[in-house]
NUZA-958774 format. One line per 2 residues: number of its first residue (from 1); for each residue x, y, z of C-alpha. Coordinates in nm, 3 decimals. Layout:
REM NUZA-958774
NUM = X,Y,Z  ...
//
This chain:
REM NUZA-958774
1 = 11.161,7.958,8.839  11.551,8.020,8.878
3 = 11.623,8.139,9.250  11.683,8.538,9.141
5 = 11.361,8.521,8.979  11.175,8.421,9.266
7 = 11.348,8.733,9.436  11.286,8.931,9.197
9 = 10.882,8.839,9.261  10.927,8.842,9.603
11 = 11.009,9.201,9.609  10.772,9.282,9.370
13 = 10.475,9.214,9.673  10.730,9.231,9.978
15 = 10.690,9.562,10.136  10.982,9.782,9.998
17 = 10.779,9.789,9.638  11.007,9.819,9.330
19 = 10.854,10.048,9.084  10.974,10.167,8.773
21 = 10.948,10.613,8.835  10.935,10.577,9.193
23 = 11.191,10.608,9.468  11.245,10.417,9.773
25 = 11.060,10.635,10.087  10.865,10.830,9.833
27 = 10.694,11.154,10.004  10.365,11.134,10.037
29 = 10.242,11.527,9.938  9.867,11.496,10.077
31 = 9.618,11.248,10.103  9.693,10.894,9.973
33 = 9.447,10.587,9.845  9.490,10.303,9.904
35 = 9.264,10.035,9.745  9.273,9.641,9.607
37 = 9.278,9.620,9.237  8.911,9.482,9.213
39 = 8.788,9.754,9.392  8.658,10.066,9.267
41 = 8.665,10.218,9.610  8.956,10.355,9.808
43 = 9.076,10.423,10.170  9.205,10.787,10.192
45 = 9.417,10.947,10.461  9.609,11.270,10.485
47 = 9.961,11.140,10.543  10.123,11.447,10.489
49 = 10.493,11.472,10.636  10.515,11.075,10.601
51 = 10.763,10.864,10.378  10.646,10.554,10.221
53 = 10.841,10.292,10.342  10.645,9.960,10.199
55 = 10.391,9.949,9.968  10.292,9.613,9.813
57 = 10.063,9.288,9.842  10.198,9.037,10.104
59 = 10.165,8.685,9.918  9.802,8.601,10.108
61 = 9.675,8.905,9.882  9.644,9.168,10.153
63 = 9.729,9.507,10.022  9.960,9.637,10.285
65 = 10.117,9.997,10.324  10.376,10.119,10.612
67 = 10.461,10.483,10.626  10.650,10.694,10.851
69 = 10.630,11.074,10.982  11.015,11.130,11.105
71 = 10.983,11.478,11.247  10.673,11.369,11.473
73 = 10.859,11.041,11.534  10.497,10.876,11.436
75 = 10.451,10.535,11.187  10.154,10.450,11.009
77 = 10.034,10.092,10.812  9.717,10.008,10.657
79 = 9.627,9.669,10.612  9.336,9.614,10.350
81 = 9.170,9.248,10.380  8.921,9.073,10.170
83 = 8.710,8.834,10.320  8.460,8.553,10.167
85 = 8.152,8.738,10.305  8.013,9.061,10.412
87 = 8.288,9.254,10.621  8.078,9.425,10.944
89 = 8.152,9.617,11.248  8.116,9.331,11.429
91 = 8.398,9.211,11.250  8.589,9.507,11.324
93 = 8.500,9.546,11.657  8.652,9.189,11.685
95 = 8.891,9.247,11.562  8.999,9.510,11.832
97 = 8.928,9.310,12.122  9.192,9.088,12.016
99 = 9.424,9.343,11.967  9.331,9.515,12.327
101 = 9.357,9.139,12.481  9.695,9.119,12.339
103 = 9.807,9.490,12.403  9.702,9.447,12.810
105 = 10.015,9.305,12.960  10.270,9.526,12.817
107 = 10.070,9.871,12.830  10.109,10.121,13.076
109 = 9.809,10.300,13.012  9.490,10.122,12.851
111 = 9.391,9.989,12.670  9.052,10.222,12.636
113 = 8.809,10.250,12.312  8.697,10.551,12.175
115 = 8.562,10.655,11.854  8.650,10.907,11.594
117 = 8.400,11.018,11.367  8.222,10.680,11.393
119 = 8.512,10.531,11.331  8.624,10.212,11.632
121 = 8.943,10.327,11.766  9.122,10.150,12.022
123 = 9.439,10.276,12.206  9.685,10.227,12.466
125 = 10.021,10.375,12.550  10.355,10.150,12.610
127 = 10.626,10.236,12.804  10.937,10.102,12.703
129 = 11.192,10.061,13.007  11.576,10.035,12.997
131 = 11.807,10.300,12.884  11.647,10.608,12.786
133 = 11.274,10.451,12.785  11.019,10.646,12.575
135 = 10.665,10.619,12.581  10.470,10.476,12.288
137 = 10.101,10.592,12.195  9.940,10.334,11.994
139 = 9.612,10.384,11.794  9.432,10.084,11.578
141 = 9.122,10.162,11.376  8.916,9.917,11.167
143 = 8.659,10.029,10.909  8.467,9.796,10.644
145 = 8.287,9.807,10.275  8.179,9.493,10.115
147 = 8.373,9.210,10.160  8.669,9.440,10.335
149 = 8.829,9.505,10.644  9.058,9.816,10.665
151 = 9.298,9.800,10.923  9.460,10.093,11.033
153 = 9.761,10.130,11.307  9.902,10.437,11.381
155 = 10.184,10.460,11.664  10.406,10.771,11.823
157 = 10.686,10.794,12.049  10.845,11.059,12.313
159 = 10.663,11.372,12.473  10.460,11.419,12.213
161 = 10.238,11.087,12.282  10.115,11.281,12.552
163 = 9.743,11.392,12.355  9.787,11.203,12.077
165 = 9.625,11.485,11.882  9.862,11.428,11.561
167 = 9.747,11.080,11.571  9.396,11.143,11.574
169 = 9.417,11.416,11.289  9.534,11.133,11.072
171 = 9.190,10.939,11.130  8.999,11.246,11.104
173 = 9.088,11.241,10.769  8.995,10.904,10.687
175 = 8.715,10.870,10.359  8.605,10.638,10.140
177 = 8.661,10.775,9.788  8.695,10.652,9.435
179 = 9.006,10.428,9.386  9.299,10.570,9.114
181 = 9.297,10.407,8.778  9.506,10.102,8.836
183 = 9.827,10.089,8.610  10.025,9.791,8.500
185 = 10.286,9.732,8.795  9.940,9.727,9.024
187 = 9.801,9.436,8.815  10.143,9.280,8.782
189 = 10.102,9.253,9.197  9.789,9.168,9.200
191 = 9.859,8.888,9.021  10.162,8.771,9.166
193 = 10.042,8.725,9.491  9.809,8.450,9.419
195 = 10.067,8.316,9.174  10.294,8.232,9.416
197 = 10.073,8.025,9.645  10.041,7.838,9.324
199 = 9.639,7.954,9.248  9.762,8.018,8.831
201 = 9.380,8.055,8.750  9.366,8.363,9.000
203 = 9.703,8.486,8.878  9.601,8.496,8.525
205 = 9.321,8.788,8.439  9.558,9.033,8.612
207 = 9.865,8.930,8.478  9.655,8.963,8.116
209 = 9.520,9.290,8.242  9.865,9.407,8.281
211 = 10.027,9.311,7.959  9.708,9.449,7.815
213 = 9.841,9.805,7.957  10.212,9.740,7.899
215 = 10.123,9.681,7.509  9.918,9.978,7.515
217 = 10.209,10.203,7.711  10.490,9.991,7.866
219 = 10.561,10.161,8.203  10.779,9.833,8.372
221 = 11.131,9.858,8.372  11.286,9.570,8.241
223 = 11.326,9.337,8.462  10.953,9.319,8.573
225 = 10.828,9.318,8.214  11.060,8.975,8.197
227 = 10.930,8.858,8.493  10.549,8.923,8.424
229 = 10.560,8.754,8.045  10.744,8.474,8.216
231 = 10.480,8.439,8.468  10.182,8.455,8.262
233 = 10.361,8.192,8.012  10.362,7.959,8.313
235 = 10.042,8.053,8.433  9.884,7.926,8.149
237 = 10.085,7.639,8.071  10.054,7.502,8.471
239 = 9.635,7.516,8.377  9.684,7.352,8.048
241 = 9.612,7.653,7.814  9.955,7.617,7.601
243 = 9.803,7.762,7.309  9.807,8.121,7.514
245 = 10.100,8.048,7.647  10.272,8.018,7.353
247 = 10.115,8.316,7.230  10.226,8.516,7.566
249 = 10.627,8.409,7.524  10.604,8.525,7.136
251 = 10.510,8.814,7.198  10.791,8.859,7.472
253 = 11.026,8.743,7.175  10.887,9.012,6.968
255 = 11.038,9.225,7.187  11.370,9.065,7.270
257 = 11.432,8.820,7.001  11.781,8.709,7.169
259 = 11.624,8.645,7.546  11.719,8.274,7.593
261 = 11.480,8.279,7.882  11.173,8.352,7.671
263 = 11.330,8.063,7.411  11.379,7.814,7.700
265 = 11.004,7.864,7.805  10.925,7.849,7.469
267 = 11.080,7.512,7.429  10.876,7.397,7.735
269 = 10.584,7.536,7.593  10.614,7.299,7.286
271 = 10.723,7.019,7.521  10.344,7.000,7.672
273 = 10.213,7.052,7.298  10.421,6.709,7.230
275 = 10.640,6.903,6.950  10.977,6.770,7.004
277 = 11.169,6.896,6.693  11.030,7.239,6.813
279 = 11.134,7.235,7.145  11.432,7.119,6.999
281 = 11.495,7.382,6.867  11.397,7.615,7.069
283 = 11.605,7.460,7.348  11.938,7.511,7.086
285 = 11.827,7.895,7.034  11.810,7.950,7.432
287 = 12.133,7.854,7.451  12.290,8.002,7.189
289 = 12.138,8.344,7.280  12.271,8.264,7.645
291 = 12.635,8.195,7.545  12.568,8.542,7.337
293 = 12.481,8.643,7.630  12.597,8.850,7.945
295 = 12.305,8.680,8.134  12.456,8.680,8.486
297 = 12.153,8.436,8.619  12.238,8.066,8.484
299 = 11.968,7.829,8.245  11.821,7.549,8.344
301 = 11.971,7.207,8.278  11.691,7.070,8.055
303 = 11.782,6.730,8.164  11.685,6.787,8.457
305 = 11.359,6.997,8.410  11.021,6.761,8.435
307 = 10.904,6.979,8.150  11.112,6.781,7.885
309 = 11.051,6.436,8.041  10.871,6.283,7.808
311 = 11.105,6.299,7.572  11.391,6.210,7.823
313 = 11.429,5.896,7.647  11.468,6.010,7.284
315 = 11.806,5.929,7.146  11.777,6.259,6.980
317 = 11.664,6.479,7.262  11.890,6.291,7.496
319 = 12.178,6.397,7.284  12.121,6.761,7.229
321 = 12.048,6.830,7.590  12.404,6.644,7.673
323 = 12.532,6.863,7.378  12.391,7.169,7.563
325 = 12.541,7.120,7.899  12.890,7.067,7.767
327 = 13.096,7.374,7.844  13.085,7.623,7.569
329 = 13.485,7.624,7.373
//
């Protein structure tokens, strides 16, 4: 995958989320869920007043959210974490001890554990020194359902750490409610997380499940639509199914007939299927429809792309790809 690409996916999970309709630091009006795309359940908070500043799945597949309140100087992140069994309090209560056996040294105050509304909290309170040192009121929660651990952190600094009161309200308001109906650019994360650790069979049924809804009504901008019929293309290819993958880059061409990308992977596509006068040819289109081009990130050199090697030492192939890489007149 050319460098801008993997960028491009990168950003896509990292924690500043590019969505197409939605602005960086969106305002959050009331209460927010926050759920994994195989779940039908959601956490929900009021995080009124707060900005979302991140809002993706890191690349181990946690769902991860950071949000901030500026006028109560307070920050917020929920972690959501599936696990290979059955997630329990125990768990969560672990879970805090290692936070509290961590926090110890540099708190001030605590750490102590309380509960709210059944709910584990633990919290300390940090004073920074140096300059104009504030204090810092720190508050981590962990609930579980099924196979998932919800971690919640919530922090404040200045005078107002003193009760902690706006903190608390924030867990008060913690449910368990029915997730949102998931839309394309939430599949098209889903899958991308375990497609870059390399697990393609994982990465497939959402990246399907998201061309499914982009078919239906296309909501990615551009660039991620590219990005997500690229990825499925190579998804299936990298576990042998070329048939699907050919399928998945021609319907990308039906949209954009002239993207040399989609030809390129084409013409790797037909490489695995043993087709050389087709990937031939599909190798002459992607660069013709590049040189048409105002395609700013550059093609691969087919020579050296371990797709095409078998037919590295075809006198034929051998000369079109050294035909290809001359500069255009």
């Amino acid at each position: 995958m050319p460098s801008s690409m993997k960028g491009l996916l990168a950003s896509v999970l990292a924690y500043a989320l590019i969505a197409a309709g939605t602005g960086f630091a969106e305002e959050i009006p009331h209460q927010r869920r926050i759920a994994l795309i195989d779940k039908a359940w959601a956490v929900s908070l009021d995080m009124t007043g707060y900005r979302v500043q991140a809002d993706g799945i890191k690349p181990d597949s946690r769902r991860y959210v950071l949000a901030a309140n500026d006028a109560a100087a307070m920050q917020l992140s929920v972690t959501l974490e599936a696990v290979s069994g059955q997630a329990t309090e125990q768990g969560c209560l672990a879970h805090l001890n290692r936070i509290a056996r961590t926090a110890a040294a540099p708190s001030t105050s605590g750490p102590t554990r309380t509960e709210i509304h059944q709910l584990p909290v633990f919290e300390y309170l940090l004073h920074e020194t140096g300059g104009q040192g504030t204090d810092q009121l720190h508050l981590f929660a962990c609930t579980s359902k099924e196979n998932v651990y919800a971690d919640i952190h919530l922090s404040q600094s200045g005078s107002a750490t003193a009760d902690g009161s706006q903190l608390r309200k924030v867990l008060e308001s913690l449910s368990i409610v029915a997730a949102a109906q998931a839309g394309s650019l939430d599949y098209f994360r889903a899958g991308s997380a375990p497609y870059l650790q390399g697990h393609f069979t994982q990465a497939i049924p959402h990246y399907e499940q998201a061309i499914a809804l982009e078919r239906a009504n296309p909501t990615l901008d551009k660039a991620l639509w590219r990005l997500l019929v690229h990825n499925l293309g190579v998804a299936y290819r990298r576990t042998g199914d070329l048939a699907r993958a050919k399928t998945t880059i021609d319907y990308g061409l039906s949209q954009e007939p002239a993207n040399p990308f989609f030809h390129y992977d084409l013409a790797r596509t037909y490489a695995g299927m043993n087709e050389r006068d087709r990937a031939m040819q599909s190798l002459h289109d992607a660069f013709l429809h590049f040189r048409r081009s105002n395609e700013r990130e550059s093609i691969p050199d087919p020579r050296q792309d371990i797709s095409f090697g078998r037919f590295m030492l075809d006198p034929a192939f051998r000369t079109l790809t050294e035909s290809l890489m001359q500069p255009a007149i």
